[in-house]
N, C-alpha and C positions, 0 to 999 in steps of 0.2 A: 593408826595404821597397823601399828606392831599387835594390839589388840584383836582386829581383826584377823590377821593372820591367823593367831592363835586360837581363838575360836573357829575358823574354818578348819585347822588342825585337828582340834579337838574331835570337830563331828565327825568328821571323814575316819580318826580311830573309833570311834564309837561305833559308827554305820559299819566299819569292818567288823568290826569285835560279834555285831549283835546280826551280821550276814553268814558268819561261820556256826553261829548259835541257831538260826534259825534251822528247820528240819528240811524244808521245802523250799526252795530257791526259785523252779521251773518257773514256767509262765505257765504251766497247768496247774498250779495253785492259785485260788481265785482270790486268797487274799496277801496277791503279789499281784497278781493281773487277772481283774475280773472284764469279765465280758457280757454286757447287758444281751438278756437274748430276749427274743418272745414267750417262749415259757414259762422261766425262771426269774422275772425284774417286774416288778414295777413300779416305777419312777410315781412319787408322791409330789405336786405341787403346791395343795392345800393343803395346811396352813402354815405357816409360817415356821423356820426354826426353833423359836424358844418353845413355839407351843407343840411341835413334835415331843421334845426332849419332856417338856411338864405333861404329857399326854402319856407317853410312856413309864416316869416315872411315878406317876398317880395309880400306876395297875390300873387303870380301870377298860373298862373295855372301849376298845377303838371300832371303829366301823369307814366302810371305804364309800363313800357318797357316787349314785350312778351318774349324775350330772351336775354342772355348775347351780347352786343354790345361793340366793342374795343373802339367806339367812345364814350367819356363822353361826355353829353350836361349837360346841367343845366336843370332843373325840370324834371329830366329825373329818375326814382325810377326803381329798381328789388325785385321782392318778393325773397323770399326765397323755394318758392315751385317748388321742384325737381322732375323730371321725367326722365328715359328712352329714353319718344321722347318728342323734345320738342312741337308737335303738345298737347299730355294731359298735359303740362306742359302749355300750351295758356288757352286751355277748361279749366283747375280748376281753375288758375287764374282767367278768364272770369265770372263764376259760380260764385267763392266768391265775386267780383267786381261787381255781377248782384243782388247777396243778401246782401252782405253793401245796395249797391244804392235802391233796397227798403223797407228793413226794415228803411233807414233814411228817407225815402221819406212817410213810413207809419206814423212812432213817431212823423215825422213835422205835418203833416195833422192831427192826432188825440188829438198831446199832445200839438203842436205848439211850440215845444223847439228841437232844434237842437241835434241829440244823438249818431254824428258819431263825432269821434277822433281819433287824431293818439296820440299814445303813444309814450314818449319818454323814454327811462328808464324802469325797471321792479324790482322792489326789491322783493327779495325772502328773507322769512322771516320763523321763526317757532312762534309758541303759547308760546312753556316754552321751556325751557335749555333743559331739556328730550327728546324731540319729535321730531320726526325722518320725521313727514310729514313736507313739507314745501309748504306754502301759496307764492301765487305772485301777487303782487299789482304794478299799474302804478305810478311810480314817477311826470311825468308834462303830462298833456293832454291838446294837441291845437285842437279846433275846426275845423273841415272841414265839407267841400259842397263836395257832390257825383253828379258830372252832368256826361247826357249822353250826349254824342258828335257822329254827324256822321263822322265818319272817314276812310281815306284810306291808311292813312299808317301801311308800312307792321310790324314798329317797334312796333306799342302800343297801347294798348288796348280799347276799344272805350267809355270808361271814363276820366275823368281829375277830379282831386283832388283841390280844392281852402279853400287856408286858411281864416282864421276870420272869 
């Protein structure tokens, strides 16, 4: 019990120490509180965690699949955005895959820092014991490149994803 305590002590000076170090506290910081939107997210289903993380850490090129496919390949990714038909289940995909690639293609050229990531994890978190809103922050974010690629296949979308 006494242990406890003091490991709960501990983190609570730690979480203080590294609140006052941080620059950006607000909740318009998105990695304190991020907010999925329609433009700027999209949520990956396929495939699995380890193989996100071996996906990314292989550099090689990833591609976002336009439909559900029985066949698993490797850098092979599904959003999670549903439709009806899967023809506007392509288009929104498309559209959020067209505003990633240039809003990163904008912040490279202006700011010269690379500003597109995938997220791995999301902790949902509240302010105090009380508060019934809860905040979402990204756990690990790896770097990626948005290129356009011309493409003809029918499976994926005419971008590819590369890590580092």
């Amino acid at each position: 019990m006494v242990c406890a305590m003091d490991t709960e002590q501990l983190i609570n000076k730690k979480s203080e120490y590294w609140m006052k170090k941080l620059i950006d506290l607000s909740k318009r910081n998105n990695l304190v509180n991020y907010r999925f939107t329609k433009s700027k997210s999209l949520k990956i289903v396929k495939p699995n965690f380890e193989s996100i993380i071996d996906d990314l850490n292989s550099e090689s090129k990833i591609f976002i699949q336009k439909g559900e496919s029985k066949v698993i390949k490797k850098c092979l990714w599904l959003s999670s955005e549903k439709d009806d038909e899967d023809n506007k289940k392509e288009l929104k995909d498309d559209k959020k895959l067209t505003n990633l690639y240039r809003k990163a293609a904008e912040s490279f050229k202006e700011l010269g820092i690379n500003t597109c990531f995938v997220s791995i994890g999301i902790l949902k978190y509240t302010e105090s014991k009380n508060s019934d809103l809860f905040y979402q922050a990204p756990i690990f974010l790896y770097p990626v490149t948005i290129n356009r690629i011309s493409t003809t296949s029918r499976e994926t979308h005419s971008f590819e994803l590369v890590g580092g």
